[in-house]
N, C-alpha and C positions, 0 to 999 in steps of 0.2 A: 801576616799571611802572604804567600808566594802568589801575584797575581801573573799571572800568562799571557802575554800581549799577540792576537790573532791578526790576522792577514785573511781577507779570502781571496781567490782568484775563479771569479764566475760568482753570480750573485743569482742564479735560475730556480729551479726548483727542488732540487737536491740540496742547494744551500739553504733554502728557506728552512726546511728540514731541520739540519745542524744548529740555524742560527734559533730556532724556537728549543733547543735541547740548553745551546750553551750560556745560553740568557739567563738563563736558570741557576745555573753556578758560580759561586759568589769570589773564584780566586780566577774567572777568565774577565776580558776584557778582548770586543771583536774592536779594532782602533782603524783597519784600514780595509776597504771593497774595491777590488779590481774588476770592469767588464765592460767591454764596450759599448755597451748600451747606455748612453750617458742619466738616462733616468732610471733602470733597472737599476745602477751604482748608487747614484746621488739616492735614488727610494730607502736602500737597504742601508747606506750608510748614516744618514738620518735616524734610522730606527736605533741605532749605536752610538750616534755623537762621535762616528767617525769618520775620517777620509776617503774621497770616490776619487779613485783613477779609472784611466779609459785602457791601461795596460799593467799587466803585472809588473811588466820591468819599472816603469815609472813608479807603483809601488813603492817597490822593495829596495828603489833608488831613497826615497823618502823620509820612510817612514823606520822606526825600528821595533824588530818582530824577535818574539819569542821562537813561534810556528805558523805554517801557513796551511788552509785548508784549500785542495783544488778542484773544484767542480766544476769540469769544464766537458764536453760531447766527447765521445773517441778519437773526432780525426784531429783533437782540438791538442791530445797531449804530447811532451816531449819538451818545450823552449820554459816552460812554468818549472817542470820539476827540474832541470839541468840549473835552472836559477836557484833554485831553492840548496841543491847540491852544492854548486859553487860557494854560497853565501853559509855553509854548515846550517842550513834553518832545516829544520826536523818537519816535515810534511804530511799530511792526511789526506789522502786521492780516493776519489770514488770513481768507482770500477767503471767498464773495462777501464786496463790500463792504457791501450792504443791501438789502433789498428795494423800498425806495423810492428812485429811480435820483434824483430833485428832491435828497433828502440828501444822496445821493455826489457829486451836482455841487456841492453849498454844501462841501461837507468839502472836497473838491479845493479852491474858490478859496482857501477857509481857511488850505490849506496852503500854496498860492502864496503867498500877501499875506505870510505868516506868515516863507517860505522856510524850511521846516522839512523834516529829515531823514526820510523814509517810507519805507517797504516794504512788500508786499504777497506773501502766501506762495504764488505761483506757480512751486514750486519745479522745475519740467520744465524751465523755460529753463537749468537750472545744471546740466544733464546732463552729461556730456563727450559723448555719442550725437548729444546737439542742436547741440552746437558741430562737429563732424563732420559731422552736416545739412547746417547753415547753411551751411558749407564749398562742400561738393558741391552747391548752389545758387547761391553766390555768380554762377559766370558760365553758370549752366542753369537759370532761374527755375523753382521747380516751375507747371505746368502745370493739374493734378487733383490733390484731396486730397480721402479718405474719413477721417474718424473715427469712431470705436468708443464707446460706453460701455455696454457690455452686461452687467448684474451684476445684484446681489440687492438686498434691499430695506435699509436700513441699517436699526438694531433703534433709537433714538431715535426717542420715538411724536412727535418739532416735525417731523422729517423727511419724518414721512408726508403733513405737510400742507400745500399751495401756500403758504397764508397766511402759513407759518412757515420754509419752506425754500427756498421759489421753485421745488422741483422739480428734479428730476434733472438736466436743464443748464444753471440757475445756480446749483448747489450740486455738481455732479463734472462732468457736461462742460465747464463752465467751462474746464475744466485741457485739454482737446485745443483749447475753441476760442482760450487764448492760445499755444499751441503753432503752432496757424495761424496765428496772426497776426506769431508771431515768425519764421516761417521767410519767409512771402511778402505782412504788411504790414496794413492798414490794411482792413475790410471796408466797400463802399459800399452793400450790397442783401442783407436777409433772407427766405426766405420759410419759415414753419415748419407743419408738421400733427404733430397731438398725439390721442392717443385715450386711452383709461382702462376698465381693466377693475376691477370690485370683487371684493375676496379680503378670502373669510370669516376669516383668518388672522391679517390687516391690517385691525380695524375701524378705520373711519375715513381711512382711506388717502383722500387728495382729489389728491396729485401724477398729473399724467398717467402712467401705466403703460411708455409707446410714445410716443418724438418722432422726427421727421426733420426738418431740416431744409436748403436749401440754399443756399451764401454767393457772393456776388460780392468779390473782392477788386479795389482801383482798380490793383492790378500788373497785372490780364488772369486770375488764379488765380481756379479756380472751385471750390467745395469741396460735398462733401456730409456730413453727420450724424447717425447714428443711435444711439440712446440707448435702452435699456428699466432695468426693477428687475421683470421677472417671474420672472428667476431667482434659484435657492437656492446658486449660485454663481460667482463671476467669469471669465465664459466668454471678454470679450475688450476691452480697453481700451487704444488707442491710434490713431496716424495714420498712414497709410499716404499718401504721396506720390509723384507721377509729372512726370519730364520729360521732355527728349529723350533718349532708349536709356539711362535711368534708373529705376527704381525705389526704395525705401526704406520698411520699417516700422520704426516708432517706437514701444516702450513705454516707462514707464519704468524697466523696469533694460535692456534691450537694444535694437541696432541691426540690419536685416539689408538690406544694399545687394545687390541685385541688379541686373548689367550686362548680364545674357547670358551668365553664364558661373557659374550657379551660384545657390546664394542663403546666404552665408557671414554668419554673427549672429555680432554680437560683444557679449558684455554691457558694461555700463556700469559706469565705475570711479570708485569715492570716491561720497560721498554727498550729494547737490544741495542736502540741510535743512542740512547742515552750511557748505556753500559760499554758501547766501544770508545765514544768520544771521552768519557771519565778515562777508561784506560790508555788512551792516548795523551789526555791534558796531565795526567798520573805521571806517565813514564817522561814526558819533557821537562814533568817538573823535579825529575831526580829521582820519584819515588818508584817503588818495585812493577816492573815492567810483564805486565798481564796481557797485553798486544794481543788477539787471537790470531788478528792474519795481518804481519808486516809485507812490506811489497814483495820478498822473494816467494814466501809463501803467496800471494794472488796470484803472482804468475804462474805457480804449476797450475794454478785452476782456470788461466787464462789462455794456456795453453792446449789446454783439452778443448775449452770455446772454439777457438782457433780451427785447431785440427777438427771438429767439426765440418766445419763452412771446407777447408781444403777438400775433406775426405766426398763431401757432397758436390765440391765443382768437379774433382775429378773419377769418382766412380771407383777410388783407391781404398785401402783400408791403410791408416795410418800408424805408425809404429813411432810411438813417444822419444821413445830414444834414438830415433831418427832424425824427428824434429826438435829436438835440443840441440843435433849436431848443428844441425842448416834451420838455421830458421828465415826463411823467405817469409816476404811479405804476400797477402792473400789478396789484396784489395788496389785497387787503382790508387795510385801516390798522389792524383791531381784533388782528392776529395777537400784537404786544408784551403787550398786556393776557391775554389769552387763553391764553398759551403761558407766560409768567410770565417779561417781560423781566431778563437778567443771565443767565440761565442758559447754561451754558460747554459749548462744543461737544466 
């Protein structure tokens, strides 16, 4: 049996994730933990009977890898995956892919030129709920779609700060606005408003508090989004979609289709972290390549995030195809120094 020798880079919470999924699978082997937290590394590597570095590059100077998985904050990526590029190591990133959108377009061609194996952790597409979606769409395009991210403030103080997290919808609505994209396509027109209240509780807090925005899709689909962190709890997270004598809410662990006859939820079975990482440990190991959303595909969904947050600092409505020409950066370029780049989400 083909065993697969891993890498991580960031050992935070997003990793622990992965590493409770891939422990589980009998042809992976996690051998080395990059982060600079020398006990975060040394904790995680221990649990694997593998090697703790304080840097990817010392890493992957090291040790020898199959694939590397990168979990690291937003301001945090770009010098991890250019390494991983250089060295042909096929990679798995959890979203966003950066704060500075100019990066993620150089990483993408990167990985073209390169034809190298990617992934990106948008794990709602690997629902069995979403695949049941997309079904009940296939020949009833949805029509309207609201999504939800209505929750609390995450307790990591890079979070609280634009510079450092890009904000509440390219760091968690992210995950509804690829959900939209998966079910009905490609967005051509953003327009986003954003406000910000100060909480004596959250000093420092600079992410907008309250977003909306609303999306044009080139199917005819027209979608709306509303997002806060002023609550002390997660009151409601997901998409609700509309066709013809259709309805459908979408979280991630349940479905509830509603025809007119009721509104019957069904939850969701097996677990999606475990169904993308299979298809990525799959596709490195040679076998038939199931990938839902390799990196070119995250970034059209990274790019609607994006154009959010622009379309709300400037009051503009955003035109997609605009911003593929120019892709400017949204966010103050000092957040990596300031926030203490490498640190693991």
């Amino acid at each position: 049996m083909t065993t697969t020798r891993l890498g991580f880079i960031g050992a935070g919470g997003i990793a622990h994730r992965h590493f409770g999924v891939l422990e589980q699978m009998h042809d992976v082997r996690i051998v080395a933990v990059a982060d600079p937290d020398a006990h975060r590394a040394g904790e995680a590597a221990g649990r694997f009977g593998a090697q703790a570095f304080a840097t990817h590059a010392e890493m992957l100077d090291a040790v020898e890898l199959d694939a590397v998985y990168i979990c690291v904050p937003p301001f945090a990526h770009g010098d991890a995956e250019r390494a991983c590029i250089a060295r042909g190591l096929p990679f798995f990133v959890e979203k966003p892919l950066s704060l500075d959108l100019g990066l993620a377009e150089e990483i993408a061609a990167e990985v073209e030129r390169a034809g190298l194996i990617t992934a990106v952790g948008y794990h709602w597409r690997y629902l069995d709920t979403v695949d049941e979606a997309r079904a009940r769409l296939a020949d009833n395009p949805a029509q309207l779609m609201t999504g939800f991210w209505l929750d609390q403030t995450p307790p990591p103080q890079w979070w609280w700060r634009e510079d450092a997290s890009g904000g509440q919808v390219v760091e968690q609505a992210t995950h509804i606005i690829d959900l939209a994209r998966f079910l009905s396509g490609d967005v051509t027109e953003v327009f986003g408003l954003a406000s910000h209240r100060p909480r004596q509780d959250f000093e420092g807090l600079t992410v907008p508090t309250a977003t909306t925005a609303s999306l044009r899709f080139a199917s005819g689909t027209i979608a709306n989004l509303a997002a806060t962190c002023l609550l002390r709890w997660n009151h409601r997270v997901g998409l609700h979609v509309f066709a013809d004598a259709l309805a459908m809410e979408i979280t991630d662990h349940d479905i509830m289709i509603d025809t007119g006859h009721g509104r019957p939820v069904r939850h969701a079975e097996g677990d999606p972290v475990w169904r993308e990482d299979r298809d990525f440990i799959d596709a490195v190991q040679g076998r038939e390549n199931r990938i839902r959303c390799p990196y070119a595909e995250a970034l059209e969904t990274h790019r609607v995030a994006l154009a959010v947050s622009k379309s709300a600092a400037t009051g503009a409505l955003v035109k997609m195809e605009v911003l593929r020409s120019n892709p400017q950066p949204f966010f103050r370029q000092a957040a990596a120094a300031d926030s203490g780049a490498g640190a693991s989400a």
